[in-house]
PQR file of N, CA, C, O and H, with PARSE charges and radii, in Angstrom:
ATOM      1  N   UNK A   1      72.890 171.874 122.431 -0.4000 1.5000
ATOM      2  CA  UNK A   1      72.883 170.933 123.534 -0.0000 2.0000
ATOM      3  C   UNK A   1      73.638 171.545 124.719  0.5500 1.7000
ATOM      4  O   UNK A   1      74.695 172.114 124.448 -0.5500 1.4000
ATOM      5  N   UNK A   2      73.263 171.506 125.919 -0.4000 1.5000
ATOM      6  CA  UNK A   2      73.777 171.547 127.398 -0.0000 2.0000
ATOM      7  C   UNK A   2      74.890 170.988 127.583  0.5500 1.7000
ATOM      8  O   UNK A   2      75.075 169.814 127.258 -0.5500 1.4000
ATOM      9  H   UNK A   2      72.404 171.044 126.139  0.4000 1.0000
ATOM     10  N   UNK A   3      75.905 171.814 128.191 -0.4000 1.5000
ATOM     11  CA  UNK A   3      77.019 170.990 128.426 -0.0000 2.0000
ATOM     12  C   UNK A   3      76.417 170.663 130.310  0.5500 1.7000
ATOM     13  O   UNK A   3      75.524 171.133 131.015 -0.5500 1.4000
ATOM     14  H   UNK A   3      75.755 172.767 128.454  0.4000 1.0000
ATOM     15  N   UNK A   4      77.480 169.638 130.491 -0.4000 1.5000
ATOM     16  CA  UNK A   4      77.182 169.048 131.527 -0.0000 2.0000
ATOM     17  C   UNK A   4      78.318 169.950 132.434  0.5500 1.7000
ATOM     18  O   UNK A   4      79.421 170.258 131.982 -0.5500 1.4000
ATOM     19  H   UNK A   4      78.205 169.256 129.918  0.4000 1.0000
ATOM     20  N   UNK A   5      77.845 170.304 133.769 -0.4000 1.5000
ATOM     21  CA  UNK A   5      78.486 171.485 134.597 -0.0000 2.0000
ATOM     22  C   UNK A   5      79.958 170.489 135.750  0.5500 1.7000
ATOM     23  O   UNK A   5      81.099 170.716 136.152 -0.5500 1.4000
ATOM     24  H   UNK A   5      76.949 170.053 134.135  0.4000 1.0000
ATOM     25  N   UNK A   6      79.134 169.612 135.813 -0.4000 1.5000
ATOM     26  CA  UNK A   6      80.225 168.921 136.661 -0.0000 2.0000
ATOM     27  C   UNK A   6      80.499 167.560 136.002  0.5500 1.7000
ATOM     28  O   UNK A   6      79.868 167.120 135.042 -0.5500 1.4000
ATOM     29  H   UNK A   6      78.207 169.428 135.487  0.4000 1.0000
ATOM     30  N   UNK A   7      81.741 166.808 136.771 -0.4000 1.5000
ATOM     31  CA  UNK A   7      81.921 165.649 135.974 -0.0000 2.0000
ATOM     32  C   UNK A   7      81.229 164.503 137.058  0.5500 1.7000
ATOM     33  O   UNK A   7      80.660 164.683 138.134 -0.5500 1.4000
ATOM     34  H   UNK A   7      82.254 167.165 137.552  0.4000 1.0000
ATOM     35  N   UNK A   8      81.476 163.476 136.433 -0.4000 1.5000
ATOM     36  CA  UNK A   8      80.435 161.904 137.037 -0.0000 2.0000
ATOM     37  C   UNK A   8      80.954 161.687 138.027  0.5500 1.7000
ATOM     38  O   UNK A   8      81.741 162.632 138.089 -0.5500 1.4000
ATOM     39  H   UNK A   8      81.939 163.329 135.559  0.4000 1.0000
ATOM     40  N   UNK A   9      81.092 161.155 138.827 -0.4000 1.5000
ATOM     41  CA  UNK A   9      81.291 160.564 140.174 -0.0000 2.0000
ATOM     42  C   UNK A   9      80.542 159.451 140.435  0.5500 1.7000
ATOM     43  O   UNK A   9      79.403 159.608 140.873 -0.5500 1.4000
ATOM     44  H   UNK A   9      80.453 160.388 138.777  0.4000 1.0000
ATOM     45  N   UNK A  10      80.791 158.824 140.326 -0.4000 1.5000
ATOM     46  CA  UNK A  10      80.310 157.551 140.563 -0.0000 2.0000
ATOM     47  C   UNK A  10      80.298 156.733 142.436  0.5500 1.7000
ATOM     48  O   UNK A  10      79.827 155.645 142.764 -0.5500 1.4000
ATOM     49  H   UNK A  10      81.717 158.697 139.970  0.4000 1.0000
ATOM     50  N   UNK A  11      80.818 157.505 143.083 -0.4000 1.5000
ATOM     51  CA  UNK A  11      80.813 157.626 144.579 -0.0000 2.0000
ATOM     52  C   UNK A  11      79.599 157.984 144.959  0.5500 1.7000
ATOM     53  O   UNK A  11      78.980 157.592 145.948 -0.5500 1.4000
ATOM     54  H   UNK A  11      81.201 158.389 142.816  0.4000 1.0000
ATOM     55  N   UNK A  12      79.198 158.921 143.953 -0.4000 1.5000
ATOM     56  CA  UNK A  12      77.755 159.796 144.507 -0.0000 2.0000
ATOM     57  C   UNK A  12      76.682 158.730 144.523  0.5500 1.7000
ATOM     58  O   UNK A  12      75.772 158.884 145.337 -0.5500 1.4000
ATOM     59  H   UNK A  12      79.701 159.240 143.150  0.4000 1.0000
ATOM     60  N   UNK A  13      76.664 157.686 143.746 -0.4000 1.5000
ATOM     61  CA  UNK A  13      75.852 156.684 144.443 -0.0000 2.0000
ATOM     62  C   UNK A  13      75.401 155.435 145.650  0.5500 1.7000
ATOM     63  O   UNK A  13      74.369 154.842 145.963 -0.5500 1.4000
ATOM     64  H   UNK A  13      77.404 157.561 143.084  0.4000 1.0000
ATOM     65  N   UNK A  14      76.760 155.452 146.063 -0.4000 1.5000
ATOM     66  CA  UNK A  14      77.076 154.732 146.873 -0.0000 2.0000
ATOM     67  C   UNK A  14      76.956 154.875 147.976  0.5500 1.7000
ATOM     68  O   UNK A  14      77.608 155.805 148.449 -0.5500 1.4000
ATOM     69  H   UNK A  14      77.598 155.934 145.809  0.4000 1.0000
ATOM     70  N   UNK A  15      75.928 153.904 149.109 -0.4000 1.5000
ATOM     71  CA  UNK A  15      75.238 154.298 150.175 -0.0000 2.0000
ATOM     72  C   UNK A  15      76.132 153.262 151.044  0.5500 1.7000
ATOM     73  O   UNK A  15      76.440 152.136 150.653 -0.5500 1.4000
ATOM     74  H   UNK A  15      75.398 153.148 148.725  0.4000 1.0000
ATOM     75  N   UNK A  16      76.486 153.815 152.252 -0.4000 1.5000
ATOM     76  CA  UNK A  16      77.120 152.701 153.341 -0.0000 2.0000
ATOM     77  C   UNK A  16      75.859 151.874 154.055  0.5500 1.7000
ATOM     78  O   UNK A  16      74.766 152.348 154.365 -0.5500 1.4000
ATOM     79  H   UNK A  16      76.236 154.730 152.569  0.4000 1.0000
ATOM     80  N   UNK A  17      76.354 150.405 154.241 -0.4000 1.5000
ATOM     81  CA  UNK A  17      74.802 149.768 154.707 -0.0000 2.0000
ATOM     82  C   UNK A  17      75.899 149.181 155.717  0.5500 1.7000
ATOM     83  O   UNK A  17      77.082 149.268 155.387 -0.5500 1.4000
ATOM     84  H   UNK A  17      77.242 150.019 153.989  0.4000 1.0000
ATOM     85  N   UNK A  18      75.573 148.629 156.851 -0.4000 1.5000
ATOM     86  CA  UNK A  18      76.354 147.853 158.029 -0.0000 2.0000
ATOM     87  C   UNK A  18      75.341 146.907 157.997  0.5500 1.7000
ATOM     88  O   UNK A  18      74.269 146.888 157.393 -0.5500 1.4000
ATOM     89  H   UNK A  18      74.612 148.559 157.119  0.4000 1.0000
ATOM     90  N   UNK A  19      76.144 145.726 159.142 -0.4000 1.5000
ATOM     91  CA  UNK A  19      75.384 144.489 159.292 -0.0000 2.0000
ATOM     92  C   UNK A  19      74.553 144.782 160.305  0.5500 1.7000
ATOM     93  O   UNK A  19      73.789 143.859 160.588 -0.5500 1.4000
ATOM     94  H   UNK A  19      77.015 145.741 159.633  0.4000 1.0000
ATOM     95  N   UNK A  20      74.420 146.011 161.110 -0.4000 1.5000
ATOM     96  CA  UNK A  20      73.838 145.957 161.894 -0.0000 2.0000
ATOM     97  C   UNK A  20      72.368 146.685 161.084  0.5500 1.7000
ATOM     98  O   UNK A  20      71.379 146.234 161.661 -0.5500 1.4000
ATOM     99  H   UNK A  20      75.040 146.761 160.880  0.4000 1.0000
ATOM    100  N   UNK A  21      72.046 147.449 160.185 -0.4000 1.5000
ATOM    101  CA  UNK A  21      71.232 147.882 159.478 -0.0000 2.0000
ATOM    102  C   UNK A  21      70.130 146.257 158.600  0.5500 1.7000
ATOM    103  O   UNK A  21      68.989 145.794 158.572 -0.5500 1.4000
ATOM    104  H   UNK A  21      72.849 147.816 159.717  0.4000 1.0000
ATOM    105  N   UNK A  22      71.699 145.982 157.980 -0.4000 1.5000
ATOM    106  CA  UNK A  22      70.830 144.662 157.735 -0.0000 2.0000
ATOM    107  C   UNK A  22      69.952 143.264 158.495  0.5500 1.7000
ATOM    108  O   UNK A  22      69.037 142.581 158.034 -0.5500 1.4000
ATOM    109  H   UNK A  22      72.625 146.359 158.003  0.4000 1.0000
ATOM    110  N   UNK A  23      70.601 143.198 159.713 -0.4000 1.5000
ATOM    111  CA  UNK A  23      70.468 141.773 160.633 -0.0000 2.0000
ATOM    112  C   UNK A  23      68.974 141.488 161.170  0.5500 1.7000
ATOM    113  O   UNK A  23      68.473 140.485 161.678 -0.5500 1.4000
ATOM    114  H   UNK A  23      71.344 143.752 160.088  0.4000 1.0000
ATOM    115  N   UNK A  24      68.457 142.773 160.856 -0.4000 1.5000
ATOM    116  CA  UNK A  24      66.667 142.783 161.114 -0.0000 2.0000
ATOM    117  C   UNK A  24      65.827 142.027 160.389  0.5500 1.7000
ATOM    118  O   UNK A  24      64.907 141.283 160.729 -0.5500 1.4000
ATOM    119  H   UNK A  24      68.865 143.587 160.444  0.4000 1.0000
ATOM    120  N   UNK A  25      66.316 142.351 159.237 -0.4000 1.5000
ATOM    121  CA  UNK A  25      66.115 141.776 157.998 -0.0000 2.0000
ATOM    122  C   UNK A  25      66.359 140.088 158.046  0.5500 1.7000
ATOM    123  O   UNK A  25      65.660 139.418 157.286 -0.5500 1.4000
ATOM    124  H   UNK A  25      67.063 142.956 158.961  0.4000 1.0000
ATOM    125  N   UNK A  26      67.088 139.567 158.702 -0.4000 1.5000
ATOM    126  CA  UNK A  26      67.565 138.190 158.922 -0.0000 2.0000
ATOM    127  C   UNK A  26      67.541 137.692 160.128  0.5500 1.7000
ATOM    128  O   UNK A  26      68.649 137.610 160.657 -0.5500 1.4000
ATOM    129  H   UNK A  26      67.656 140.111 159.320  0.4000 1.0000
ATOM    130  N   UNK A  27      66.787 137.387 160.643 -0.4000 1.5000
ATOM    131  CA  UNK A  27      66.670 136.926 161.958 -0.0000 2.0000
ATOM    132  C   UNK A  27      67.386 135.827 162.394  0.5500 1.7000
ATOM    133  O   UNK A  27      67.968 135.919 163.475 -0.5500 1.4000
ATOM    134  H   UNK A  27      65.887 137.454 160.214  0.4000 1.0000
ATOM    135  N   UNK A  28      67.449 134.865 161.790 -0.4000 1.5000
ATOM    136  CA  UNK A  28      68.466 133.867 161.228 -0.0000 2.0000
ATOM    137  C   UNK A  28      69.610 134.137 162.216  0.5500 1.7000
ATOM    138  O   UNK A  28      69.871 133.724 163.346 -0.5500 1.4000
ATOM    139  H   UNK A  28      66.976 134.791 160.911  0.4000 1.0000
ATOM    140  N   UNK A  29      70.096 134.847 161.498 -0.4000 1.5000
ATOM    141  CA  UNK A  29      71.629 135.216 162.102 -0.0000 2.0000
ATOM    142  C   UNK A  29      71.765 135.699 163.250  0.5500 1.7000
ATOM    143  O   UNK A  29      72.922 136.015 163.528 -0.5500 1.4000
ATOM    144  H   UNK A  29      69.884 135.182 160.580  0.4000 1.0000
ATOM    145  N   UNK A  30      70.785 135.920 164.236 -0.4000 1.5000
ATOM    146  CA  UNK A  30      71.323 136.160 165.781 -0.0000 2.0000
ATOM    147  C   UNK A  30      71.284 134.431 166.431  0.5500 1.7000
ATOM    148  O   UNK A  30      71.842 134.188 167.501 -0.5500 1.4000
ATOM    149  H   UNK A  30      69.845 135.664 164.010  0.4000 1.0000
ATOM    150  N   UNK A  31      70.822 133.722 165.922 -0.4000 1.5000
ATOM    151  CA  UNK A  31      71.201 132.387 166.286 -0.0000 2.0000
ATOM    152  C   UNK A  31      72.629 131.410 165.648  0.5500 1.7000
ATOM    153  O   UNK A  31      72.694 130.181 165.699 -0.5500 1.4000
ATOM    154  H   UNK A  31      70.368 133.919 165.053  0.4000 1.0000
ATOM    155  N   UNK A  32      73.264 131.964 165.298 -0.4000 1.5000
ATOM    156  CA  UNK A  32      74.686 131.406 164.311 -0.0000 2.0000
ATOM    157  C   UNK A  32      75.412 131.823 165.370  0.5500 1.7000
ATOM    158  O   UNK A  32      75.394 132.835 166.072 -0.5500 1.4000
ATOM    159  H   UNK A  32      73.211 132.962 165.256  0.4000 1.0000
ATOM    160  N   UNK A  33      76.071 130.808 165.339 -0.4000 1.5000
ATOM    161  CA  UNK A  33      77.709 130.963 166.119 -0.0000 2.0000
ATOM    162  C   UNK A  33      78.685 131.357 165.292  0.5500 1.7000
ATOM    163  O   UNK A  33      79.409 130.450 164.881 -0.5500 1.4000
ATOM    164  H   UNK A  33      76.086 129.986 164.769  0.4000 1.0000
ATOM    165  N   UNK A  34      78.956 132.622 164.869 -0.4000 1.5000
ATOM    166  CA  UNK A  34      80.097 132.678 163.918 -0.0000 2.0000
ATOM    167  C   UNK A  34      81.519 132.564 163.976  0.5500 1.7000
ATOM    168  O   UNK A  34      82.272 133.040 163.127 -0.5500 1.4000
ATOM    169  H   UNK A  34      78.369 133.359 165.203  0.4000 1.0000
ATOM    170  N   UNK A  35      81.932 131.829 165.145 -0.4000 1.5000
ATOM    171  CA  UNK A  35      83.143 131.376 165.672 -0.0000 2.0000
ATOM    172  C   UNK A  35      82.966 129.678 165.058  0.5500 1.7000
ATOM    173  O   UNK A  35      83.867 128.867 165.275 -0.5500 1.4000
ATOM    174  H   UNK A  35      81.319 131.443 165.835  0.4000 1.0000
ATOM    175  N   UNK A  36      81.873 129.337 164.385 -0.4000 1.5000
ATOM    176  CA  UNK A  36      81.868 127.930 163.710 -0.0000 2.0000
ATOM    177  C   UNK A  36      81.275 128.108 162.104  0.5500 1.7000
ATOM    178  O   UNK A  36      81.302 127.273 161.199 -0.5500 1.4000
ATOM    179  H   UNK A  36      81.142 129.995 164.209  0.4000 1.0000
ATOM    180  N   UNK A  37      80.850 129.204 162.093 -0.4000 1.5000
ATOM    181  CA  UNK A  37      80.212 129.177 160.645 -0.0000 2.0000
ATOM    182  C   UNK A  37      80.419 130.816 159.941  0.5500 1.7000
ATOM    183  O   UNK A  37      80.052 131.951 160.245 -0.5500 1.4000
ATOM    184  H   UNK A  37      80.828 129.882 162.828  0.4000 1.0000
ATOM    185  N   UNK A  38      81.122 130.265 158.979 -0.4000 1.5000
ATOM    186  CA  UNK A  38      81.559 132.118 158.480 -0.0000 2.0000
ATOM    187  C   UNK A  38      80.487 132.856 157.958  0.5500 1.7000
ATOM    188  O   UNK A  38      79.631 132.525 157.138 -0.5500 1.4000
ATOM    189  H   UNK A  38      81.420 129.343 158.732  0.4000 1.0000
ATOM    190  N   UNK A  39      80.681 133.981 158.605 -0.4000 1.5000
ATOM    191  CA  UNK A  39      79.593 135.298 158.306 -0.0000 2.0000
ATOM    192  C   UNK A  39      79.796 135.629 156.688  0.5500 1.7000
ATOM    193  O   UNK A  39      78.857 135.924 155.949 -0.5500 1.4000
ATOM    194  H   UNK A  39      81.377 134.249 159.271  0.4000 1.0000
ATOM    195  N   UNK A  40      80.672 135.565 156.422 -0.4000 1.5000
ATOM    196  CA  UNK A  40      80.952 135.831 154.914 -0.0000 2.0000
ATOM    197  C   UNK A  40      80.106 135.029 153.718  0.5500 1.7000
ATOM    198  O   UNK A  40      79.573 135.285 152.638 -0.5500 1.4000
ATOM    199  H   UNK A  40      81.435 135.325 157.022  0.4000 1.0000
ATOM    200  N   UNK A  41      80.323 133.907 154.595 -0.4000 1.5000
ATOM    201  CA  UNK A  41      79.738 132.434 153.276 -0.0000 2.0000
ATOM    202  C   UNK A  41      77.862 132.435 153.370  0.5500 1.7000
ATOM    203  O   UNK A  41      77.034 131.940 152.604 -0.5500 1.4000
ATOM    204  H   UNK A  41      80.756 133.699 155.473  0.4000 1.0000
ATOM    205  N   UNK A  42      77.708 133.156 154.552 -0.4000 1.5000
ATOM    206  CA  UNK A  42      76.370 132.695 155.408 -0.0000 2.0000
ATOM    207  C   UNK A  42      75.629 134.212 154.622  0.5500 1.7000
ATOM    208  O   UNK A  42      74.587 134.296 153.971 -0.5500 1.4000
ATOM    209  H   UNK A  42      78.380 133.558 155.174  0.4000 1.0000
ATOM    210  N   UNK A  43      76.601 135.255 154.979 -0.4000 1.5000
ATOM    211  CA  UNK A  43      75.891 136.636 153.943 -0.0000 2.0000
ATOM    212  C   UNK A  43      75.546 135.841 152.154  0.5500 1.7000
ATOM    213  O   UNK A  43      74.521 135.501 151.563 -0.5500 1.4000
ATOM    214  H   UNK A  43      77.448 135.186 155.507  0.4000 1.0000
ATOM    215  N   UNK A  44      76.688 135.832 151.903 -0.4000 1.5000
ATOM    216  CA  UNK A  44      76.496 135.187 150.553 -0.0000 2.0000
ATOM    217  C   UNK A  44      75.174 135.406 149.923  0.5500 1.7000
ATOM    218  O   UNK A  44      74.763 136.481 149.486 -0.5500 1.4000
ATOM    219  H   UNK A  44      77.520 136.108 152.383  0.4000 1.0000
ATOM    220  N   UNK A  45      74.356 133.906 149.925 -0.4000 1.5000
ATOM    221  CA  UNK A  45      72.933 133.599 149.334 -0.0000 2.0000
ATOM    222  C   UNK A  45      71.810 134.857 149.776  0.5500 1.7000
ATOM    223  O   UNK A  45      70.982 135.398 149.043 -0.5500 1.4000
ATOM    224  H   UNK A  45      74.690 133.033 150.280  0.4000 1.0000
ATOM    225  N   UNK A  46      72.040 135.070 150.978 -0.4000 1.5000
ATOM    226  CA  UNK A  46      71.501 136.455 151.373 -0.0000 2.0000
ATOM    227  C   UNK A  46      71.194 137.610 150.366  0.5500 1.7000
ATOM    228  O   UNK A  46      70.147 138.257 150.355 -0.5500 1.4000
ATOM    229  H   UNK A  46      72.712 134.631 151.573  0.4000 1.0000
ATOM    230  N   UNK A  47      72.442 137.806 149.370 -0.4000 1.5000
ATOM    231  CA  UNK A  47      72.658 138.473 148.520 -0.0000 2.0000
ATOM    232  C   UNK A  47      73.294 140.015 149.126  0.5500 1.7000
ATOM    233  O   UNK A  47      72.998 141.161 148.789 -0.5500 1.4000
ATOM    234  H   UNK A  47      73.293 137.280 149.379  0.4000 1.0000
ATOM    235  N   UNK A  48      74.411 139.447 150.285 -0.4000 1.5000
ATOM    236  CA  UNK A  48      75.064 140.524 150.716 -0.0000 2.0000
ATOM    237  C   UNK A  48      76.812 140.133 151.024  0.5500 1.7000
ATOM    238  O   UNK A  48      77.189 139.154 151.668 -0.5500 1.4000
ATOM    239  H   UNK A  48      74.652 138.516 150.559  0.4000 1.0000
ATOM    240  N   UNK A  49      77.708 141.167 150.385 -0.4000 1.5000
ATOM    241  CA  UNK A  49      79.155 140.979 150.800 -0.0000 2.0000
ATOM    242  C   UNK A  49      79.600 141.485 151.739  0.5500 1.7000
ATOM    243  O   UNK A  49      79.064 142.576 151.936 -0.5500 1.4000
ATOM    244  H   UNK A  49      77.402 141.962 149.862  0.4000 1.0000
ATOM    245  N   UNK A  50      80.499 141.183 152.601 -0.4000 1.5000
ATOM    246  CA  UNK A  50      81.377 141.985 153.523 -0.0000 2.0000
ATOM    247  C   UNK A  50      82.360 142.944 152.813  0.5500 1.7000
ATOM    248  O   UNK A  50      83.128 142.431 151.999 -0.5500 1.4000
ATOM    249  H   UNK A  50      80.935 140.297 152.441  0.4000 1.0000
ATOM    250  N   UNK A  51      82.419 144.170 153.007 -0.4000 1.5000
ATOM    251  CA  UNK A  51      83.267 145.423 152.498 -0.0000 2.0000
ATOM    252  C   UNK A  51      84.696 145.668 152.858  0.5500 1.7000
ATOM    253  O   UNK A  51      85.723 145.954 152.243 -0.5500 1.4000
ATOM    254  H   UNK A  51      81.794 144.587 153.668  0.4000 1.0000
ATOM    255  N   UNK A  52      84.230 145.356 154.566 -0.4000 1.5000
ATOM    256  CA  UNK A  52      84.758 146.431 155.591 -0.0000 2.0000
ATOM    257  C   UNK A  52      86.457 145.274 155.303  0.5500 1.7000
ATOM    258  O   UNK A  52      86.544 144.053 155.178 -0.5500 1.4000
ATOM    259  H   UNK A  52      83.396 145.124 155.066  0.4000 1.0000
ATOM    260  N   UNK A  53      87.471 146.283 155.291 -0.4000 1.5000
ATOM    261  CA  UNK A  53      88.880 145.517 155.237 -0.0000 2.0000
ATOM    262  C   UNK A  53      89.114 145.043 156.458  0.5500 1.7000
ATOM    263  O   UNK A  53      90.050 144.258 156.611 -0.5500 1.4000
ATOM    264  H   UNK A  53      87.400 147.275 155.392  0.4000 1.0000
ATOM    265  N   UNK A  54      88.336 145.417 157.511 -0.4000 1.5000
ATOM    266  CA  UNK A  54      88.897 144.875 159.178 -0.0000 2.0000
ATOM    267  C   UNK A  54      87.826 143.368 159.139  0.5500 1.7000
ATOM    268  O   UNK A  54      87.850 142.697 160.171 -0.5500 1.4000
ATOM    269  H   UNK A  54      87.575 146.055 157.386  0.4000 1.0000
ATOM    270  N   UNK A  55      87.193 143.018 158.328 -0.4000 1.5000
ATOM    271  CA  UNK A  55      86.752 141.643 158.720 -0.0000 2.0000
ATOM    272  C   UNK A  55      88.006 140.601 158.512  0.5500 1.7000
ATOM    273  O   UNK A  55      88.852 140.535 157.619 -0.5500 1.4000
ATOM    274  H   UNK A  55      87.173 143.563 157.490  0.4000 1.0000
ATOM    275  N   UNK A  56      87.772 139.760 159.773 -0.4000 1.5000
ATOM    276  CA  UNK A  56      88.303 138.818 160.694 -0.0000 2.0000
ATOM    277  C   UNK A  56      87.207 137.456 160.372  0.5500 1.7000
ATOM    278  O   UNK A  56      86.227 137.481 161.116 -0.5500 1.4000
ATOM    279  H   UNK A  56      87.085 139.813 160.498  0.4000 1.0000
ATOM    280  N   UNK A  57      87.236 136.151 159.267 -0.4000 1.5000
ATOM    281  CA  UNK A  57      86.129 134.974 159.625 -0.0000 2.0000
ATOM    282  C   UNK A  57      86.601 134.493 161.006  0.5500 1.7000
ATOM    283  O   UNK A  57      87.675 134.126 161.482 -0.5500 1.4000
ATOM    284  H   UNK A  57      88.032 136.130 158.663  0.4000 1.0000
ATOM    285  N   UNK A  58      85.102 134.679 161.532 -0.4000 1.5000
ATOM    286  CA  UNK A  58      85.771 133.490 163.121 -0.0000 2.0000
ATOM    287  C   UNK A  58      85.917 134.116 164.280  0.5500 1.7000
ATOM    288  O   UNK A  58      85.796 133.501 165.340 -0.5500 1.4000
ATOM    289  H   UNK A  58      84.230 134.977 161.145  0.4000 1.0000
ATOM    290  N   UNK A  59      86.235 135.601 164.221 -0.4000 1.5000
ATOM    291  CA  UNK A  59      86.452 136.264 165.063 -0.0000 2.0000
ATOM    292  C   UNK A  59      85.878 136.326 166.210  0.5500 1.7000
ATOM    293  O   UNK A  59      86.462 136.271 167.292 -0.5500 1.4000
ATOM    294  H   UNK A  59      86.333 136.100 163.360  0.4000 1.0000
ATOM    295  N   UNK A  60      84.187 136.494 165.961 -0.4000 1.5000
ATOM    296  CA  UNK A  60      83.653 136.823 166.946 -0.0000 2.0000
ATOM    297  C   UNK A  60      82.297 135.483 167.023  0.5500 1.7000
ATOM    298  O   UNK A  60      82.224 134.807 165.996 -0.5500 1.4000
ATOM    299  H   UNK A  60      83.712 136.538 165.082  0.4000 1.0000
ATOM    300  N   UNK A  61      81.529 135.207 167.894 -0.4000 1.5000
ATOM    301  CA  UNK A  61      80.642 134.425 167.910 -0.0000 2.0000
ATOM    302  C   UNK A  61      79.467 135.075 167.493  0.5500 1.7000
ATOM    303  O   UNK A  61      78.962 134.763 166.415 -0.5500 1.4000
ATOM    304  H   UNK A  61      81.588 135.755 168.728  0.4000 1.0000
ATOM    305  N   UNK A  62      78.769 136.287 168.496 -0.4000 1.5000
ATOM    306  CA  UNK A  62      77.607 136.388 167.337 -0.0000 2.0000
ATOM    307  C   UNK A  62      77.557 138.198 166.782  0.5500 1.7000
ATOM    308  O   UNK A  62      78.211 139.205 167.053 -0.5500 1.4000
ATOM    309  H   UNK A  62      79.180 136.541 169.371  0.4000 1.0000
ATOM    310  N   UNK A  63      76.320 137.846 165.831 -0.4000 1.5000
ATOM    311  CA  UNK A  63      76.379 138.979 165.043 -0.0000 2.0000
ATOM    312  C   UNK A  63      76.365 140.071 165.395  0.5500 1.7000
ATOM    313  O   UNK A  63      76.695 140.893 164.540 -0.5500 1.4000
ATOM    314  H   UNK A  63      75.789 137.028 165.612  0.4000 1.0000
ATOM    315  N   UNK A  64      75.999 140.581 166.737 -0.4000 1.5000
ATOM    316  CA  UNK A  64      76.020 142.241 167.487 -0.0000 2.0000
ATOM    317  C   UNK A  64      77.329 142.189 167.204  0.5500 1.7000
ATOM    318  O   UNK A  64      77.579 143.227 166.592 -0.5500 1.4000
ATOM    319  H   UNK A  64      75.731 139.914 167.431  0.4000 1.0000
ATOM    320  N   UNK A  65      78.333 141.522 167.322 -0.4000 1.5000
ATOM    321  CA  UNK A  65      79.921 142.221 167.343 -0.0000 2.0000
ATOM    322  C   UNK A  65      80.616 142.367 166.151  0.5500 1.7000
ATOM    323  O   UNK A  65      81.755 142.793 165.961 -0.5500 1.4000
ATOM    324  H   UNK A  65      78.130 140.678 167.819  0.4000 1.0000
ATOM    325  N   UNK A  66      79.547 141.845 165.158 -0.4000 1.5000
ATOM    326  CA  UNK A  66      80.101 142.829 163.607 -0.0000 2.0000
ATOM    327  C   UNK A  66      78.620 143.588 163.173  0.5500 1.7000
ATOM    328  O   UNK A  66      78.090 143.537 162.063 -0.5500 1.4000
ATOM    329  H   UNK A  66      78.621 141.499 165.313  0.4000 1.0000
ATOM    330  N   UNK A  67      78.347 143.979 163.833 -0.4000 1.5000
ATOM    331  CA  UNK A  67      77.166 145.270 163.560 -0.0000 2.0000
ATOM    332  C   UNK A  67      78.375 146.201 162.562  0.5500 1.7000
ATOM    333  O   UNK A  67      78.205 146.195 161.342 -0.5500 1.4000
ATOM    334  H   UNK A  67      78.778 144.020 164.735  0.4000 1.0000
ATOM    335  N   UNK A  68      79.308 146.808 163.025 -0.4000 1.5000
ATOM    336  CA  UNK A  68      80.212 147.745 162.392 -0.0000 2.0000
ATOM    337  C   UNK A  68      80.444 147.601 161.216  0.5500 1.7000
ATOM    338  O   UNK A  68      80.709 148.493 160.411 -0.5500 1.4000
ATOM    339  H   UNK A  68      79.446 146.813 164.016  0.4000 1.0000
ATOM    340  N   UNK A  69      80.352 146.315 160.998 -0.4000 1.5000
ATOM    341  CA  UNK A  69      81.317 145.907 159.501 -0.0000 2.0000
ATOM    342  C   UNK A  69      80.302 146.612 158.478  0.5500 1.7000
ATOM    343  O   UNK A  69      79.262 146.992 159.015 -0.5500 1.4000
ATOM    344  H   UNK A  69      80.136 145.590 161.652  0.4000 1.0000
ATOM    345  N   UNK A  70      80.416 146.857 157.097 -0.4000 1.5000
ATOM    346  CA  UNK A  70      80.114 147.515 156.174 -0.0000 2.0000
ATOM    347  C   UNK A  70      79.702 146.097 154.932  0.5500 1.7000
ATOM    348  O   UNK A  70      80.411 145.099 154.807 -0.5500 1.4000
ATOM    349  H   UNK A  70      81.261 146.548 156.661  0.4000 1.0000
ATOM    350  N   UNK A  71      78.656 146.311 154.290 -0.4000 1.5000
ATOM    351  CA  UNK A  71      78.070 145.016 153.536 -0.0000 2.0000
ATOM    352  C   UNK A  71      77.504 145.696 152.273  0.5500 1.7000
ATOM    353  O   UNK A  71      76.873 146.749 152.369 -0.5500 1.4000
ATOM    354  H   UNK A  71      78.080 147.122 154.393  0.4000 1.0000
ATOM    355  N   UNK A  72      77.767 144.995 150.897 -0.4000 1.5000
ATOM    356  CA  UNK A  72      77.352 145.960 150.033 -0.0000 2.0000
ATOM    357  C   UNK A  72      76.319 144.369 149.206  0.5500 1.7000
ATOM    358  O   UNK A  72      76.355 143.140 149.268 -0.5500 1.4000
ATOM    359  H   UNK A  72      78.280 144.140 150.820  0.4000 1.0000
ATOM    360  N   UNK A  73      75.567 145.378 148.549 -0.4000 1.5000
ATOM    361  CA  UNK A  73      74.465 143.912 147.908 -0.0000 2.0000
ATOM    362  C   UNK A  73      74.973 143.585 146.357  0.5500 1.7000
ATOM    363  O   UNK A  73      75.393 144.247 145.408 -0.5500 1.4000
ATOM    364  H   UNK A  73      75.538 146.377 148.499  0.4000 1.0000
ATOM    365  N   UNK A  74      74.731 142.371 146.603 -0.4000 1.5000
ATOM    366  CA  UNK A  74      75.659 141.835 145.218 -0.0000 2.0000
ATOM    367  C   UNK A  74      74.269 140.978 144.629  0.5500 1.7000
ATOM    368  O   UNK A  74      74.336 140.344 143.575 -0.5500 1.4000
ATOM    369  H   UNK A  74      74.389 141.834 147.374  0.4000 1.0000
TER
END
């Protein structure tokens, strides 16, 4: 049997997705005021989390101004 040359990494699968990648996908959400309704709770059912440690609920009103944030699918 083959030994295996390197060890696992489990990083190596892991793709960065932003909200701005996703929000196409949801049209929805350029009409939300997210200064009244949290982006977090609203990703949710979506079947997407917020990552990014700099999310702020409330912060901003709409979704172009967390394009940056980082969202992983749950």
């Amino acid at each position: 049997m083959k030994k295996s040359t390197g060890t696992f990494n489990p990083n190596d699968f892991d793709s960065i997705t932003t909200i701005a990648e996703i929000a196409p996908q949801f049209k929805e959400l350029y009409a939300i005021d997210f200064k009244k309704i949290s982006l977090e709770k609203t990703l949710l059912p979506l079947n997407y989390e917020i990552i990014s440690s700099d999310y702020i609920d409330f912060e901003f009103s709409s979704i172009e101004e967390y394009f940056a944030l980082e969202v992983d699918k749950v």
